[in-house]
Each structure stands twice: as structure tokens, then as C-alpha cells.
N, C-alpha and C positions, 0 to 999 in steps of 0.2 A: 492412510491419511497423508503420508507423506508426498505421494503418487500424485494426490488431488489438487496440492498445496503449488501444481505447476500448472493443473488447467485452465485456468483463466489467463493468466501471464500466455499461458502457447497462444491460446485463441488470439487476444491482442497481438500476440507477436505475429500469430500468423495472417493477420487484416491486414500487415502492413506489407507484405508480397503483393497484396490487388495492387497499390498504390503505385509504386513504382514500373508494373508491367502497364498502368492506363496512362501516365506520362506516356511510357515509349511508342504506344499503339493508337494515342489518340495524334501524332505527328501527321499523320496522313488525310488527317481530317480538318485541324489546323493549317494544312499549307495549301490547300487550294482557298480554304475560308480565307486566310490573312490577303492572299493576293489579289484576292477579288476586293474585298475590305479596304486594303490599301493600296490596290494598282499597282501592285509590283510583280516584277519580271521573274519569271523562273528561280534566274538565279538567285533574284533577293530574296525572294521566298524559303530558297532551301537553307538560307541563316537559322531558321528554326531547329533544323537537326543539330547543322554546329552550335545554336547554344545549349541546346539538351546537352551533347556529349564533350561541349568543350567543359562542360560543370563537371561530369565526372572524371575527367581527364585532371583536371586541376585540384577537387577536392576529395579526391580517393584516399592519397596518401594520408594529407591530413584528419580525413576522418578518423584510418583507422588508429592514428599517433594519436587523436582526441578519444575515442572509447579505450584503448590500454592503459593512457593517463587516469581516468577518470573512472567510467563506468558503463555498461551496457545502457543502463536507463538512460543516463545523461544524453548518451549517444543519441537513441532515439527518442527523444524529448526534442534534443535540438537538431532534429531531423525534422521532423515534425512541426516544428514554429519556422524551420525554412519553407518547410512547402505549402503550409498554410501561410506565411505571408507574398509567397510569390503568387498563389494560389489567388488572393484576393487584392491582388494589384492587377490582374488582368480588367478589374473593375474600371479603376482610374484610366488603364491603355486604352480601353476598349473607351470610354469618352470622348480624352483623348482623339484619340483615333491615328494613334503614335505606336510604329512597327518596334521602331527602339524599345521602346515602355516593354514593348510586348515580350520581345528578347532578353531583356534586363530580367521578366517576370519570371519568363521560363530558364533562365540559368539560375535562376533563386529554387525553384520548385527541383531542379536536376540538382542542386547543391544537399538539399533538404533529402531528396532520394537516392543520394549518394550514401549523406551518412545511414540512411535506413536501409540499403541494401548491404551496407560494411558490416553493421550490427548482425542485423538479422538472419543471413547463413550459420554463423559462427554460433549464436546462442541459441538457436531451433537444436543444435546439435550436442550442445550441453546440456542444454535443459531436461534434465532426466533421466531416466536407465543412458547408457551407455549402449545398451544391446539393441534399444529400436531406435538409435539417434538415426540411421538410413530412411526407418518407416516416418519419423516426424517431418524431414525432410523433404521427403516425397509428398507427404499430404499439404507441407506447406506452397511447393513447389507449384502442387495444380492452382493456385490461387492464382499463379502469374498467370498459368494459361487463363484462366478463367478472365482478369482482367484483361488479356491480349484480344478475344475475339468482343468481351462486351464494350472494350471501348470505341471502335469504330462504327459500330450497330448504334449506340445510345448516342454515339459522339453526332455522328452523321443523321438524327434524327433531330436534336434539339441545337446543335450549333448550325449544319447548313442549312440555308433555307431552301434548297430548292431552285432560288431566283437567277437566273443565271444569263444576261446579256451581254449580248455581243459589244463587241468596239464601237462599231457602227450605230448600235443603239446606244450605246453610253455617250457618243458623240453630240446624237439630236435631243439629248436631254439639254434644258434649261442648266445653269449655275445652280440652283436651289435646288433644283430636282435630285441634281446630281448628289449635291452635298446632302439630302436627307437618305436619301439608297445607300451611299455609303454608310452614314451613322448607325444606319438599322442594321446592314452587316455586321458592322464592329459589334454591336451591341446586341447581337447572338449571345454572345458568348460569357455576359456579365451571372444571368440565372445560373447556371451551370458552374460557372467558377464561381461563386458565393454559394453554390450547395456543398460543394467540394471543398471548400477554407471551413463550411461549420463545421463538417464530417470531420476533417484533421480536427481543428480546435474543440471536439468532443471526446475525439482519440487523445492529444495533451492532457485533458483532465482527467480521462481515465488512466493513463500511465502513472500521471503526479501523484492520484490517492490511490494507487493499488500497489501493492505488496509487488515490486518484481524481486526475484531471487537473486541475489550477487554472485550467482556462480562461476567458476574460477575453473580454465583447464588445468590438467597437470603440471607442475612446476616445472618437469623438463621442458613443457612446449609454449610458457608465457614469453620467453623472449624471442622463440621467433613467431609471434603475433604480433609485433610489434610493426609496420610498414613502415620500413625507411631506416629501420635500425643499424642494418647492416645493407644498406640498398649501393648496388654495386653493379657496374657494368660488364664489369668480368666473367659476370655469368652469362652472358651471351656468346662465350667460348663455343659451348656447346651450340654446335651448331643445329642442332634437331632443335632447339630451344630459338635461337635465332630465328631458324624457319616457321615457327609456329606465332612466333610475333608478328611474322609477316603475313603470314597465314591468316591470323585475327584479324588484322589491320584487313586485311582486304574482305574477308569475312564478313566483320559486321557492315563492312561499309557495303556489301553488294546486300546485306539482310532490309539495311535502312533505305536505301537506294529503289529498292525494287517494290517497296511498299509506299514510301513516304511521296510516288507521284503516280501511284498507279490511279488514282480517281481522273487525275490530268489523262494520264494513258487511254483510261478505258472513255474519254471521251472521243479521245483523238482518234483509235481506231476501230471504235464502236458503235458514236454517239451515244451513248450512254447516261443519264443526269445524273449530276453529283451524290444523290442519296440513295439512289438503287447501285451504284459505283461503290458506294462505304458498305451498304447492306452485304453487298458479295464479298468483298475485301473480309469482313468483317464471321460471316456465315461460312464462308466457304474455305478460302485461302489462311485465315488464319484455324481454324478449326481442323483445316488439315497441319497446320503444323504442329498443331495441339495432338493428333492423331498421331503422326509422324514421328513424334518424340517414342511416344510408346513403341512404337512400328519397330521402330531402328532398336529400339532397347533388345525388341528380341529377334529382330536379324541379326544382330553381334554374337549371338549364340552360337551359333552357323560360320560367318560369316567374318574376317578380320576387321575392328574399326577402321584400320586406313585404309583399305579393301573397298569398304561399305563409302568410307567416305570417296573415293574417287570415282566408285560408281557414282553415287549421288551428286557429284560435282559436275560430272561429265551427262551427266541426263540434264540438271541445270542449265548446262552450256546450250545443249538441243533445245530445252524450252525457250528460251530465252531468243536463239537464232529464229524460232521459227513466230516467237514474239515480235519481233526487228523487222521479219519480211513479208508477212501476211495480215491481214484485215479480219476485221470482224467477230466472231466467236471464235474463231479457231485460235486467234493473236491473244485476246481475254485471257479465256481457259487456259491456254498453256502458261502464261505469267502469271497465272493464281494456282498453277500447280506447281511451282516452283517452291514456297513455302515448304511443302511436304518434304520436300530433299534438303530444303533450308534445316531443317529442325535437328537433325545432329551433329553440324557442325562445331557449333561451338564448343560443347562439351568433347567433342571428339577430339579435337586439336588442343585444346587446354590440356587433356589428360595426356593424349603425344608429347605434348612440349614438356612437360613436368617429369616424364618415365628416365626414372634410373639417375634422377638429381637429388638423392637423399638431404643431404641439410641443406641444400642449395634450393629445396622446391619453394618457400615461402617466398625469396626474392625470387626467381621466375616468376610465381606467380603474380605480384605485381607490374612485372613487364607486362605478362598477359591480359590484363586489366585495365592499364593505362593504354593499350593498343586499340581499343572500342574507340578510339577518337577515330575511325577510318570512319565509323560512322558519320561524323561531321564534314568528312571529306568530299566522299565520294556525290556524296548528292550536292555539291557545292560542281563539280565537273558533269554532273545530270544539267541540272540548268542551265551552265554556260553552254553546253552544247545544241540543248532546247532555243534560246535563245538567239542562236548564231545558224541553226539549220530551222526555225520554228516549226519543229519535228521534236516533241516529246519522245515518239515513239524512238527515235535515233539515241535519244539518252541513253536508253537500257543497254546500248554499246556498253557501257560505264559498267555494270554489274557482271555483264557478261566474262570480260577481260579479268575481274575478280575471280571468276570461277574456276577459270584457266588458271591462278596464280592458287587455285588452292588444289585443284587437281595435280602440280606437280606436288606438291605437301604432300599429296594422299600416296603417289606414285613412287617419290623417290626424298623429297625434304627432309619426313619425320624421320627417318634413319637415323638410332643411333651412331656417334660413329666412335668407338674406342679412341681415347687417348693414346 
């Protein structure tokens, strides 16, 4: 009885893993939509990654200082009334037809998924035996994938339309003409984010009347859960720790980078239309990184993590270079093979940064969590470069030079180095 008295609370908790992987995956499907929608440039467009990740860069700490004050539930309660209300402001933007609105929306929804990603690690992990806290995890974990390939398949089916004209034809439109194509754009997007504000706001009323469990780690380990308690620079002493900050930093930012314009890409060296462009992103490239996770879990058998990871960095490098200089299927495929080798990095270098920082690993790992802002970066240097060479395909320069910065990690970075 006792065992069952956590099943409903896991299941809830475990819904809320889709959530915050169909923010991150549905970015790609968002930024060619907004810039058709509102005739912005490369770069204005890739504002949509920086506010996804300037939300979590800004509300991490604080989330997790708001769940140790307070309480798990609370946490994701008001997790949850963040992203449904950011969620259903895309309503008003999309009228509107105001990019601001739109960024304003999605740093409210990345605030809301912030605190629901703070929570929800931590308490899949207590909640229960102690002995399969790895097994709950793992089953929570497929949810992300499972939300990473279905939202750019659904994203790209019910937000793009399909309709896709050139300069030259948006030219010899009428004033009226124009201004109604655009509205209808915008206004993709309204069904879709009002299915998604009821979905949360039915998830708040289940959390509000259901029994969740107040469970509490061990008393030796509540204070450092604490983010920010003891948050200190000094621990960047450690230099393998150092390195893997940077590592992150470029990391996520070549992950978001090489996704968040590949529909642009696969026009520019394909022809491609936008929804058979998400379909693939979606089926293929993110399904192998889905795949790739497992892959690498049992290459590490064999094989050293930072070993693995510098192969996999250095095969990146090659897709990517021959992404830059060829045309067609060949330039496609190999940037939607890249995922594949994407998919252990993060954990890879998180785990590197953290080894042999005994009480010091909590604050590390806050460095390594506020360093996901490379996300917001790098695709902000993807555009400027699109924009100034208008060669999409020249951007992926930008991810590529990522890869480089983490193949020395894998090579030589993560290296302890004794005191």
C-alpha cells in the first residue's frame, strides 16, 4: 500500500518531463513560423532561443531557493501557472501580430519550465524505494525524448502552413493582401497554444487536489539543495570544472544552433518545404538522438566517456564540414546525423565537471546549469552571419567551431589536475 500511495503523484510528475522537452524541440518550428509571420531577419528570429534560455539562465537559481523554502508541490504548481499563462498569451501575440508579445510569452513559459525542470529531477528520485530511484528516472527521462521528436512532427503539421513566398511575391501583393497572409500566419498558432494552456491548467487542478507526498532527503544533504546557499566562484579553481562550464556553454549552444534553423537549412541546400523539413528534423534527427542516448550508454562499457565524447565531437566536426560545403541530400543527412553524436554530451561533461568535487559538486553544478545560456547565444551569431553572407548554410560555421571547443574537453580539458 504504501508503494501505491506514490503512483499517481510519479505519473503526474512524470507528464511534466513531455513539457519542458516540447518548449525546447518545438524552437525550430517557431523560428522560421515567427519570421515569415512577422518579416524578421535571421537574426531577429533567433531571439526566440535567447528568451527560451535567457528564462532559465535567470530563473534556475531562484526556482530551486523557491522549492527548498517551500515545497515540491508549490514548486510545480507555480511552474505550471507560469507556462500556462505564457502558454496562452501566445493568443493575444498572435492578434497582435507583435514578436515582443511573442518573446515576453515564451520567457514566461521557459520561467514556468524552469521551475518544473528544478523540481522534477530531484523528487522522481525520492519518491520512493531509494533502490530503484535510477529505474524511476530513466522511465521519467524517456518522456523528454518522447516530447523532443513529437514536437516538431505535430509542431510542424498544425503551426506551419505550408505557404511559403518569396520576397518578390510578398512584394506584388496588394497592402490588404499582404496584411491578411500575415494575420493568418500569426494565427497558426492560437489552436495549438490554447490546447496547451488547457492541458497545463487541467495538470494545476490535478496537482491542487491530489495528495503529493512531502518527501524530504536526508538531513545530511538538505542544505546543500539549497541553489545559491553557498554559491561561490572559487569553485571554478578547479580547472576540469572550469572547462566543462565552457564545454556546456558551447555545447548546448552548438545543440540549439544546429536544430533551431535547420528547416531554413534544409531549404537553402535542398529545397525542401517547411513541413517535410520538420517531418525529418522531427522522425529522423531527433529520434536518433533518442537512439544515441541509449547507444552511448553502452559504448561507455567499452569505451572511456571522454574518449567517446571526443570521438563523437570529432565525427560532429566532419558532418557539419561537409554540411558547410555540399548541396543537397548529402549536406541534409549529414546535419541530421549529427544529433546522434549530439546526444551524450551533455551528460558526459556534466559528469566530467563534477568528478572528485565532493561537497563542492552542488555549487558546480549550478555553474553547469546556468551555462545552457550558450543556447541563447550561439544561434543569435547563426543569424548575424545568415544575414550578412545570406547563406543560412554558412551559419552552421557557428556550431561547428562549438565542437572544436568541446573536442579539446574530451582530449585534454576534463583532466583532473591535483592541487
Amino acid at each position: 500500500m504504501s508503494k501505491n500511495k506514490y503512483l499517481f503523484p510519479l505519473i503526474l510528475v512524470t507528464s511534466l518531463f513531455f513539457l519542458w522537452a516540447f518548449l525546447h524541440n518545438i524552437n525550430p518550428i517557431l523560428i522560421p513560423h515567427l519570421k515569415k509571420a512577422c518579416q524578421l531577419t535571421d537574426t531577429q528570429s533567433s531571439f526566440i532561443d535567447s528568451a527560451v534560455y535567457l528564462g532559465y539562465f535567470l530563473i534556475a537559481i531562484p526556482a530551486g531557493l523557491f522549492v527548498h523554502k517551500y515545497s515540491y508541490k508549490k514548486g510545480i504548481i507555480l511552474g505550471l501557472i507560469l507556462y500556462a499563462t505564457g502558454a496562452l498569451l501566445f493568443i493575444p501575440a498572435a492578434s497582435a501580430q507583435s514578436y515582443t508579445f511573442f518573446l515576453v510569452a515564451l520567457f514566461i513559459i521557459a520561467s514556468g519550465a524552469t521551475f518544473l525542470e528544478t523540481v522534477a529531477n530531484p523528487y522522481i528520485s525520492v519518491l520512493g524505494d531509494k533502490e530503484t530511484s535510477a529505474q524511476r528516472l530513466n522511465f521519467a527521462q524517456s518522456f523528454n525524448g518522447v516530447g523532443a521528436f513529437v514536437a516538431p512532427i505535430v509542431g510542424g503539421q498544425v503551426i506551419l502552413s505550408g505557404v511559403e513566398h518569396t520576397p518578390e511575391e510578398l512584394k506584388r501583393m496588394s497592402a490588404g493582401q499582404l496584411a491578411a497572409y500575415l494575420q493568418s500566419e500569426a494565427s497558426t498558432v492560437k489552436i495549438p497554444y490554447l490546447v496547451i494552456g488547457a492541458i497545463v491548467i487541467v495538470l494545476i487542478l490535478l496537482f491542487i487536489f491530489t495528495h503529493i507526498p512531502d518527501v524530504k532527503e536526508d538531513d545530511s544533504a538538505v542544505e546543500s539543495h539549497a541553489p545559491g546557499a553557498d554559491f561561490s566562484v572559487s569553485v571554478l579553481k578547479h580547472k576540469h570544472l572550469a572547462w566543462a562550464v565552457v564545454a556546456q556553454f558551447f555545447y548546448v549552444g552548438a545543440q540549439v544552433g544546429v536544430g533551431s534553423f535547420f528547416i531554413r537549412y534544409s531549404k537553402f541546400v535542398a529545397g525542401m518545404a517547411e513541413k517535410e523539413a520538420a517531418f525529418l528534423w522531427g522522425s529522423i534527427a531527433m529520434v536518433g538522438f533518442m537512439v544515441g542516448r541509449f547507444a552511448g550508454t553502452f559504448f561507455m562499457k567499452f569505451i572511456d566517456p571522454a574518449k567517446l565524447l571526443s570521438i563523437y565531437a570529432g565525427i560532429s566536426i566532419i558532418l557539419l564540414a561537409v554540411g558547410l560545403t555540399t548541396h543537397g541530400n548529402v549536406a541534409l543527412y549529414s546535419v541530421m546525423a549529427v544529433p546522434f553524436f549530439m546526444s551524450i554530451m551533455f551528460p558526459t561533461i556534466f559528469a566530467l565537471g563534477i568528478k572528485g568535487l565532493g561537497e563542492e559538486t552542488k555549487i558546480a553544478s549550478s555553474f553547469l546549469v546556468m551555462s545552457i545560456i550558450g543556447g541563447g547565444i550561439a544561434p543569435l551569431f547563426m543569424g548575424l552571419i545568415s544575414d550578412k553572407t545570406s547563406s543560412i548554410q554558412m551559419a552552421y560555421i557557428v556550431p561547428l567551431i562549438c565542437f572544436v571547443i568541446i573536442l579539446y574537453y574530451g582530449v585534454k580539458g576534463h583532466k583532473v589536475v591535483k592541487a
